[in-house]
C-alpha positions in Angstrom: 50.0 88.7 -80.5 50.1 87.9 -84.0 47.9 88.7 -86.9 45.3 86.0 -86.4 44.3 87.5 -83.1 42.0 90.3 -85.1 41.6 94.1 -84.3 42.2 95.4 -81.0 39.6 96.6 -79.2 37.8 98.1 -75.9 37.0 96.1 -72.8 36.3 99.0 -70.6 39.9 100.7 -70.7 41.9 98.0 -71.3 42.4 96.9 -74.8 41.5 93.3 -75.8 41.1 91.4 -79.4 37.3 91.0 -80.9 37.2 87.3 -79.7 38.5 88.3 -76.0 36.0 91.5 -75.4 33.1 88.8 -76.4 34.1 86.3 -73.8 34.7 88.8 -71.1 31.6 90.7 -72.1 30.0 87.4 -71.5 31.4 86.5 -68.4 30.0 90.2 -67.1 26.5 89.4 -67.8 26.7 85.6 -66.4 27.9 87.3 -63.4 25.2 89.6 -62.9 22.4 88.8 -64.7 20.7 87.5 -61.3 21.6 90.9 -59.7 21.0 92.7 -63.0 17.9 94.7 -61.7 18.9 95.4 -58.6 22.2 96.2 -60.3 20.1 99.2 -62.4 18.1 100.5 -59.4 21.4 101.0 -57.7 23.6 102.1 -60.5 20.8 104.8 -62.3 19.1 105.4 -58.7 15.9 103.9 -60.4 15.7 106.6 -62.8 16.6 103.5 -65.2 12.4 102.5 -65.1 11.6 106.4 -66.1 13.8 106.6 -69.2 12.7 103.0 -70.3 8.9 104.8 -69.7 9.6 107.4 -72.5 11.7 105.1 -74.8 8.5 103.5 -74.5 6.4 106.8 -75.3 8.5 107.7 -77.9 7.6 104.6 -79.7 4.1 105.0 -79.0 3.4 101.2 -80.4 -0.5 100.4 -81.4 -2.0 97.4 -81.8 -0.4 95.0 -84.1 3.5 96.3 -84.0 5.7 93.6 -84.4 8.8 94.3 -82.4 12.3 92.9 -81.7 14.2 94.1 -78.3 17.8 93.6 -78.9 19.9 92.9 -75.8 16.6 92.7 -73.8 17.2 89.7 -71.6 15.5 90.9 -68.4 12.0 91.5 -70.3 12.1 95.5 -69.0 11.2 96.8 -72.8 9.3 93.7 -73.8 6.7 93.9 -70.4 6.7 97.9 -70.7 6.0 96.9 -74.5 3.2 94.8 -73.8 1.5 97.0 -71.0 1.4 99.7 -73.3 -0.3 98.0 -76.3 -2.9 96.8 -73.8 -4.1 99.7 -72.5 -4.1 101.1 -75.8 -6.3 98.3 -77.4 -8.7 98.8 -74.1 -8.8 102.3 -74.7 -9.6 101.5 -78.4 -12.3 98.9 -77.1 -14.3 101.6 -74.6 -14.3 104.2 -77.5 -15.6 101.7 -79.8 -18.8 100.9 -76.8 -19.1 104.2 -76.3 -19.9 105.4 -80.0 -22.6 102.3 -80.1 -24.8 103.5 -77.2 -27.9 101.4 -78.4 -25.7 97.6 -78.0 -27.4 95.0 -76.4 -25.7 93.9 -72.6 -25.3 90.7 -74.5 -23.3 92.0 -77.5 -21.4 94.6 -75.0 -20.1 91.0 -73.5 -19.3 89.5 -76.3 -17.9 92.2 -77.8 -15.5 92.9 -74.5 -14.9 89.0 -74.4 -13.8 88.8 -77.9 -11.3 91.6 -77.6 -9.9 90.3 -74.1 -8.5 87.2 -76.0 -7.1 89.3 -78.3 -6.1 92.5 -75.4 -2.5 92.4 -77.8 -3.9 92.9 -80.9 -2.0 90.6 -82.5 0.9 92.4 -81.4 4.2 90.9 -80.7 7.5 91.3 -78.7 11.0 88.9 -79.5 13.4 89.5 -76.8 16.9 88.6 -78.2 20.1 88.7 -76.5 23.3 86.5 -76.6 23.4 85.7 -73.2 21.7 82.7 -71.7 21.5 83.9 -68.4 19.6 86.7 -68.8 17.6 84.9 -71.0 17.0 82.7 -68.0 16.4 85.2 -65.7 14.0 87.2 -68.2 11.8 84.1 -68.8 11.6 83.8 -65.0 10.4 87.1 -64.2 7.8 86.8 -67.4 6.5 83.9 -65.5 6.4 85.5 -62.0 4.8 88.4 -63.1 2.0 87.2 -65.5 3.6 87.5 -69.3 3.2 85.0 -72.0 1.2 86.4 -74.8 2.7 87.5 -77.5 5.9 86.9 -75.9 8.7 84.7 -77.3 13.0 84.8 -76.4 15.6 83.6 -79.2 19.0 83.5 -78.2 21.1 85.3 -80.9 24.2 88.1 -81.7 23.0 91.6 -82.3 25.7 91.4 -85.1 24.0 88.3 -86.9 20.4 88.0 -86.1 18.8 84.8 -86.7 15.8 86.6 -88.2 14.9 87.0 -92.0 14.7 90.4 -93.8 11.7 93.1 -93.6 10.1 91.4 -90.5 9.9 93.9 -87.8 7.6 97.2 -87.1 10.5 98.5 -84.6 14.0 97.2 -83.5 14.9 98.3 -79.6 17.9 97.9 -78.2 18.2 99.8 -74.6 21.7 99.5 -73.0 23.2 96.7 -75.1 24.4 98.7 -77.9 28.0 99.6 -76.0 28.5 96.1 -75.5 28.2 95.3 -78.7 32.0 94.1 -80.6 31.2 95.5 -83.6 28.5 98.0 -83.5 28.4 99.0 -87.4 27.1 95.3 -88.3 24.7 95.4 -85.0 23.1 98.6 -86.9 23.7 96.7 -90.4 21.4 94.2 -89.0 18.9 96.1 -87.3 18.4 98.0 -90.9 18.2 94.6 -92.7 15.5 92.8 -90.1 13.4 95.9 -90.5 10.5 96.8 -92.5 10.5 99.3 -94.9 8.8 102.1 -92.6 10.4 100.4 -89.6 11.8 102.2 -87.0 15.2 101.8 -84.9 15.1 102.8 -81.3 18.3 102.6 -79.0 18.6 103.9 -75.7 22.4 104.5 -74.2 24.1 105.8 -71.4 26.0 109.1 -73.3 27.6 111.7 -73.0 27.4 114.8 -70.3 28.1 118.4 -72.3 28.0 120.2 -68.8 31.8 120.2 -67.5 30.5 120.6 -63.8 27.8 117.7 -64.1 30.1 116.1 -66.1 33.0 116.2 -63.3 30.0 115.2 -60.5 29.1 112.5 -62.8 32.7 110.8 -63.1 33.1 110.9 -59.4 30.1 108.6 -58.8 30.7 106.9 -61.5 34.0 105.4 -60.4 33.9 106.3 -56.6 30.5 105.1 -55.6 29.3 102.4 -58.6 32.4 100.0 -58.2 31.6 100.1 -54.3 27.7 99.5 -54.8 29.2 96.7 -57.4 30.9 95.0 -54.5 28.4 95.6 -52.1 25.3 94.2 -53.7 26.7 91.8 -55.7 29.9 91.2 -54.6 31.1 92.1 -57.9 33.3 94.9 -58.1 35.0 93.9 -61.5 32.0 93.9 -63.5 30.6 97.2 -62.4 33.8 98.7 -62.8 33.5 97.5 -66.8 30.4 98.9 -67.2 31.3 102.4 -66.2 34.4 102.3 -68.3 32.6 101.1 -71.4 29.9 103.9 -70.8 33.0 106.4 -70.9 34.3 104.9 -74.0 31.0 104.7 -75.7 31.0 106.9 -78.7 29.2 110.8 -78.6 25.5 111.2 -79.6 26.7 113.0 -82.7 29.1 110.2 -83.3 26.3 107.7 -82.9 23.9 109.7 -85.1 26.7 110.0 -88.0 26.8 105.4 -87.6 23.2 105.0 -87.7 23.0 107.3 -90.9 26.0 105.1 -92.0 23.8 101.7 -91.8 21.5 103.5 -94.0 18.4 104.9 -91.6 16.6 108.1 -92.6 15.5 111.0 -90.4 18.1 110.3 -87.7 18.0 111.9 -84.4 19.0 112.2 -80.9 17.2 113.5 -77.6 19.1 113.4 -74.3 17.8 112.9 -71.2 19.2 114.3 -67.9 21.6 116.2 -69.7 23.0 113.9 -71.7 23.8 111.1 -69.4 21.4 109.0 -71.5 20.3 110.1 -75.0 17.5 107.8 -77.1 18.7 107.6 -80.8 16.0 107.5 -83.0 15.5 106.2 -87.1 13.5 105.4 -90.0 14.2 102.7 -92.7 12.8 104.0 -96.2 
Protein backbone atom coordinates (compact mmCIF):
# COMPACT_ATOMS: atom_id res chain seq x y z
CA UNK A 1 0.00 0.00 0.00
CA UNK A 2 2.72 2.38 0.65
CA UNK A 3 3.41 4.77 3.40
CA UNK A 4 1.23 7.68 2.09
CA UNK A 5 -1.85 5.57 2.39
CA UNK A 6 -1.98 6.46 6.51
CA UNK A 7 -2.78 4.03 9.39
CA UNK A 8 -4.82 1.16 9.00
CA UNK A 9 -7.92 1.06 10.35
CA UNK A 10 -11.53 -0.62 11.01
CA UNK A 11 -14.34 -0.69 8.55
CA UNK A 12 -16.46 -3.14 10.44
CA UNK A 13 -13.99 -6.21 10.31
CA UNK A 14 -12.18 -5.54 7.47
CA UNK A 15 -9.28 -3.33 7.67
CA UNK A 16 -9.19 -0.10 5.48
CA UNK A 17 -6.76 3.17 5.58
CA UNK A 18 -8.17 6.58 7.41
CA UNK A 19 -9.14 8.06 4.01
CA UNK A 20 -11.08 4.70 2.78
CA UNK A 21 -13.12 4.06 6.24
CA UNK A 22 -14.35 7.90 5.69
CA UNK A 23 -15.58 7.22 2.20
CA UNK A 24 -17.19 3.97 2.92
CA UNK A 25 -18.55 5.30 6.18
CA UNK A 26 -20.06 7.84 3.90
CA UNK A 27 -21.40 5.84 1.39
CA UNK A 28 -23.38 3.79 4.52
CA UNK A 29 -25.17 6.81 5.61
CA UNK A 30 -26.06 8.00 1.91
CA UNK A 31 -27.53 4.69 1.58
CA UNK A 32 -29.64 4.72 4.48
CA UNK A 33 -30.18 7.86 5.69
CA UNK A 34 -33.88 7.76 4.03
CA UNK A 35 -34.43 4.34 5.76
CA UNK A 36 -32.41 5.51 8.81
CA UNK A 37 -35.44 5.53 11.22
CA UNK A 38 -37.08 2.80 10.19
CA UNK A 39 -33.64 1.27 10.12
CA UNK A 40 -33.45 1.95 14.25
CA UNK A 41 -37.03 0.73 14.95
CA UNK A 42 -36.01 -2.45 13.36
CA UNK A 43 -32.48 -2.82 14.39
CA UNK A 44 -33.07 -1.74 18.42
CA UNK A 45 -36.87 -2.99 18.30
CA UNK A 46 -37.81 0.73 19.06
CA UNK A 47 -36.15 0.60 22.31
CA UNK A 48 -33.78 3.13 20.35
CA UNK A 49 -36.70 6.17 21.24
CA UNK A 50 -36.47 5.00 25.15
CA UNK A 51 -32.71 5.24 25.63
CA UNK A 52 -32.63 8.62 23.59
CA UNK A 53 -35.65 9.47 26.42
CA UNK A 54 -33.09 9.12 29.28
CA UNK A 55 -30.00 10.45 27.48
CA UNK A 56 -32.39 13.13 27.45
CA UNK A 57 -33.17 12.95 31.29
CA UNK A 58 -29.85 12.55 32.17
CA UNK A 59 -29.12 15.90 30.73
CA UNK A 60 -32.02 17.45 32.25
CA UNK A 61 -31.52 20.80 30.02
CA UNK A 62 -33.36 24.11 31.41
CA UNK A 63 -34.10 27.01 29.69
CA UNK A 64 -31.28 28.69 28.00
CA UNK A 65 -28.75 25.60 27.38
CA UNK A 66 -26.94 26.03 24.40
CA UNK A 67 -26.34 22.60 22.85
CA UNK A 68 -24.47 20.96 20.00
CA UNK A 69 -25.72 17.28 18.81
CA UNK A 70 -22.88 15.68 17.08
CA UNK A 71 -23.75 13.09 14.43
CA UNK A 72 -27.45 14.09 14.89
CA UNK A 73 -28.62 14.30 11.29
CA UNK A 74 -32.16 12.80 11.76
CA UNK A 75 -33.13 15.64 14.51
CA UNK A 76 -33.99 12.50 17.21
CA UNK A 77 -31.80 14.49 20.16
CA UNK A 78 -32.37 17.94 18.84
CA UNK A 79 -36.62 17.48 18.70
CA UNK A 80 -36.37 15.32 22.14
CA UNK A 81 -34.08 18.46 23.13
CA UNK A 82 -36.52 20.96 22.32
CA UNK A 83 -39.74 19.19 23.73
CA UNK A 84 -38.03 18.95 26.88
CA UNK A 85 -37.00 22.56 27.35
CA UNK A 86 -40.57 23.48 26.50
CA UNK A 87 -42.42 21.85 28.88
CA UNK A 88 -39.95 22.79 31.31
CA UNK A 89 -40.20 26.67 30.63
CA UNK A 90 -44.25 26.00 30.76
CA UNK A 91 -43.92 24.39 33.87
CA UNK A 92 -41.76 27.33 34.97
CA UNK A 93 -44.46 29.73 33.54
CA UNK A 94 -47.70 28.02 35.63
CA UNK A 95 -45.56 28.10 38.85
CA UNK A 96 -44.74 31.59 38.24
CA UNK A 97 -49.14 32.36 37.83
CA UNK A 98 -49.67 30.35 40.48
CA UNK A 99 -47.50 32.19 43.18
CA UNK A 100 -49.25 35.67 41.81
CA UNK A 101 -52.87 34.65 42.61
CA UNK A 102 -54.02 38.45 42.68
CA UNK A 103 -52.89 39.04 38.48
CA UNK A 104 -55.23 40.73 36.52
CA UNK A 105 -56.88 38.26 33.41
CA UNK A 106 -55.27 40.89 31.34
CA UNK A 107 -51.68 40.57 32.77
CA UNK A 108 -52.14 36.58 33.02
CA UNK A 109 -52.42 36.97 28.98
CA UNK A 110 -49.84 38.98 28.50
CA UNK A 111 -47.75 37.38 30.73
CA UNK A 112 -48.56 33.77 28.95
CA UNK A 113 -48.29 35.51 25.49
CA UNK A 114 -44.94 36.93 26.25
CA UNK A 115 -43.45 33.67 27.30
CA UNK A 116 -45.12 31.66 24.30
CA UNK A 117 -42.78 33.62 21.90
CA UNK A 118 -40.11 32.83 23.97
CA UNK A 119 -41.59 28.80 25.03
CA UNK A 120 -37.39 28.01 24.30
CA UNK A 121 -36.05 30.31 26.53
CA UNK A 122 -33.53 31.31 24.44
CA UNK A 123 -32.45 27.96 24.29
CA UNK A 124 -30.73 26.41 21.38
CA UNK A 125 -29.98 23.17 19.49
CA UNK A 126 -26.99 22.82 16.37
CA UNK A 127 -27.39 19.57 14.82
CA UNK A 128 -23.94 18.71 13.10
CA UNK A 129 -23.06 15.81 11.15
CA UNK A 130 -20.84 15.24 8.02
CA UNK A 131 -23.31 13.71 5.99
CA UNK A 132 -25.47 15.64 3.73
CA UNK A 133 -28.08 13.32 3.48
CA UNK A 134 -29.09 13.03 6.80
CA UNK A 135 -28.86 16.49 6.94
CA UNK A 136 -31.40 16.44 4.28
CA UNK A 137 -33.54 14.09 5.61
CA UNK A 138 -33.33 15.81 9.27
CA UNK A 139 -34.30 19.20 7.96
CA UNK A 140 -37.32 17.43 6.31
CA UNK A 141 -38.70 15.76 9.17
CA UNK A 142 -38.11 19.26 11.31
CA UNK A 143 -40.37 20.66 8.76
CA UNK A 144 -42.98 17.93 8.73
CA UNK A 145 -43.31 17.83 12.23
CA UNK A 146 -43.41 21.44 13.33
CA UNK A 147 -39.47 22.45 14.41
CA UNK A 148 -37.85 25.62 13.58
CA UNK A 149 -37.10 27.63 16.67
CA UNK A 150 -34.12 27.48 18.00
CA UNK A 151 -33.08 25.10 15.49
CA UNK A 152 -30.17 25.36 13.05
CA UNK A 153 -27.94 22.35 10.95
CA UNK A 154 -24.13 22.94 9.92
CA UNK A 155 -22.56 20.45 8.07
CA UNK A 156 -19.16 19.57 9.64
CA UNK A 157 -16.46 16.54 10.93
CA UNK A 158 -16.86 15.57 14.53
CA UNK A 159 -12.90 15.61 14.33
CA UNK A 160 -12.73 19.39 13.24
CA UNK A 161 -15.78 21.28 14.22
CA UNK A 162 -16.37 24.47 12.51
CA UNK A 163 -17.30 26.06 15.80
CA UNK A 164 -15.15 28.50 18.09
CA UNK A 165 -13.95 27.58 21.54
CA UNK A 166 -16.12 27.74 25.03
CA UNK A 167 -19.48 27.95 23.06
CA UNK A 168 -21.58 25.15 24.17
CA UNK A 169 -23.67 24.28 27.59
CA UNK A 170 -23.56 20.36 26.39
CA UNK A 171 -22.01 18.43 23.48
CA UNK A 172 -24.30 15.08 22.45
CA UNK A 173 -23.30 12.79 20.27
CA UNK A 174 -25.71 9.47 20.32
CA UNK A 175 -24.59 6.72 17.91
CA UNK A 176 -22.05 8.56 15.86
CA UNK A 177 -19.14 8.19 18.03
CA UNK A 178 -18.08 4.46 16.46
CA UNK A 179 -18.18 5.97 13.21
CA UNK A 180 -15.97 8.38 13.97
CA UNK A 181 -12.06 7.81 12.10
CA UNK A 182 -10.34 9.13 14.74
CA UNK A 183 -12.19 9.23 17.95
CA UNK A 184 -9.43 10.88 20.27
CA UNK A 185 -9.64 14.27 18.15
CA UNK A 186 -13.67 13.84 17.93
CA UNK A 187 -13.34 14.06 22.00
CA UNK A 188 -10.40 16.70 21.57
CA UNK A 189 -12.99 18.78 19.95
CA UNK A 190 -15.97 18.22 21.91
CA UNK A 191 -13.60 19.47 25.10
CA UNK A 192 -12.41 22.47 23.08
CA UNK A 193 -16.15 23.75 21.76
CA UNK A 194 -17.26 23.47 25.36
CA UNK A 195 -17.74 25.73 28.05
CA UNK A 196 -15.98 25.58 31.07
CA UNK A 197 -18.79 23.77 33.19
CA UNK A 198 -19.90 22.10 29.94
CA UNK A 199 -20.91 18.78 29.78
CA UNK A 200 -20.24 15.85 27.20
CA UNK A 201 -22.90 13.31 26.68
CA UNK A 202 -22.45 10.18 24.25
CA UNK A 203 -24.71 7.50 23.86
CA UNK A 204 -23.17 4.05 22.14
CA UNK A 205 -24.10 0.70 21.39
CA UNK A 206 -21.47 -1.27 24.03
CA UNK A 207 -20.54 -3.92 25.41
CA UNK A 208 -22.76 -7.10 26.98
CA UNK A 209 -20.73 -8.44 30.37
CA UNK A 210 -23.40 -11.36 30.57
CA UNK A 211 -21.81 -14.39 28.43
CA UNK A 212 -25.39 -15.88 27.79
CA UNK A 213 -26.98 -12.42 26.77
CA UNK A 214 -23.91 -11.77 25.23
CA UNK A 215 -24.06 -15.14 22.97
CA UNK A 216 -28.13 -14.28 22.33
CA UNK A 217 -27.04 -10.89 21.38
CA UNK A 218 -24.47 -11.95 18.60
CA UNK A 219 -26.95 -14.27 17.09
CA UNK A 220 -29.34 -11.47 16.30
CA UNK A 221 -26.97 -9.39 15.62
CA UNK A 222 -25.60 -11.07 12.59
CA UNK A 223 -28.43 -13.64 11.85
CA UNK A 224 -31.45 -11.42 11.97
CA UNK A 225 -30.05 -7.47 11.43
CA UNK A 226 -28.25 -8.21 8.04
CA UNK A 227 -31.66 -9.97 6.89
CA UNK A 228 -34.00 -6.98 8.32
CA UNK A 229 -30.99 -4.80 6.42
CA UNK A 230 -32.05 -6.47 3.15
CA UNK A 231 -35.48 -6.67 3.76
CA UNK A 232 -36.39 -3.09 4.53
CA UNK A 233 -33.97 -1.42 2.80
CA UNK A 234 -32.63 -3.56 0.48
CA UNK A 235 -29.36 -3.04 2.01
CA UNK A 236 -27.73 -5.88 3.48
CA UNK A 237 -24.04 -4.49 3.22
CA UNK A 238 -24.63 -1.58 5.26
CA UNK A 239 -26.36 -3.21 8.11
CA UNK A 240 -23.94 -5.78 8.12
CA UNK A 241 -21.22 -2.71 8.84
CA UNK A 242 -22.93 -1.38 11.46
CA UNK A 243 -23.09 -4.50 13.59
CA UNK A 244 -19.46 -5.14 12.96
CA UNK A 245 -18.39 -1.75 13.99
CA UNK A 246 -20.66 -1.98 17.21
CA UNK A 247 -18.48 -5.25 17.92
CA UNK A 248 -15.32 -3.50 17.33
CA UNK A 249 -16.28 -0.38 19.27
CA UNK A 250 -14.08 -0.12 22.23
CA UNK A 251 -15.37 -1.28 26.12
CA UNK A 252 -17.07 1.29 28.41
CA UNK A 253 -14.02 1.22 30.58
CA UNK A 254 -11.91 1.74 27.51
CA UNK A 255 -14.12 4.66 26.49
CA UNK A 256 -14.15 6.17 30.11
CA UNK A 257 -10.16 5.86 30.26
CA UNK A 258 -10.35 8.26 26.25
CA UNK A 259 -12.68 10.74 27.52
CA UNK A 260 -10.45 11.28 30.73
CA UNK A 261 -7.66 11.38 28.12
CA UNK A 262 -9.31 14.47 26.18
CA UNK A 263 -9.24 16.10 29.44
CA UNK A 264 -13.11 15.75 31.01
CA UNK A 265 -13.52 15.63 34.73
CA UNK A 266 -15.87 13.35 36.75
CA UNK A 267 -16.15 10.68 33.98
CA UNK A 268 -18.68 8.00 34.04
CA UNK A 269 -20.56 5.37 32.58
CA UNK A 270 -24.21 3.85 33.06
CA UNK A 271 -25.33 0.91 30.94
CA UNK A 272 -28.52 0.31 29.82
CA UNK A 273 -30.02 -3.20 29.05
CA UNK A 274 -27.07 -4.73 30.34
CA UNK A 275 -24.66 -3.11 28.63
CA UNK A 276 -25.81 -3.26 25.14
CA UNK A 277 -25.86 0.53 25.22
CA UNK A 278 -24.08 2.50 27.97
CA UNK A 279 -24.39 6.72 28.12
CA UNK A 280 -20.85 8.15 28.91
CA UNK A 281 -21.06 11.03 30.84
CA UNK A 282 -18.37 14.34 31.57
CA UNK A 283 -17.61 17.60 32.84
CA UNK A 284 -15.11 20.27 31.39
CA UNK A 285 -13.45 22.22 34.42
Amino acid sequence: RGLAAGPEMHFGFQTVTEEERREKINQVFESVAKKYDVMNDSMTLGIHRVWKDILMHKMNPSPGTLLLDVAGGTGDIAFRFINYVRSKQEHQLQRKLKHHQNLSWQEIFESYQKDKFNSLGDSQVVVCDINREMLKVGKQKAQHLGYSEGLSWVLGNAEELPFDNDKFDVYTIAFGIRNVTRIDLALQEAYRVLKPGGRFLCLEFSHVSNPLLSRLYDLYSFQVIPVLGEVIAGDWKSYQYLVESIRQFPPQEELKAMIEDAGFFKVDYENLNFGIVAIHSGFKL
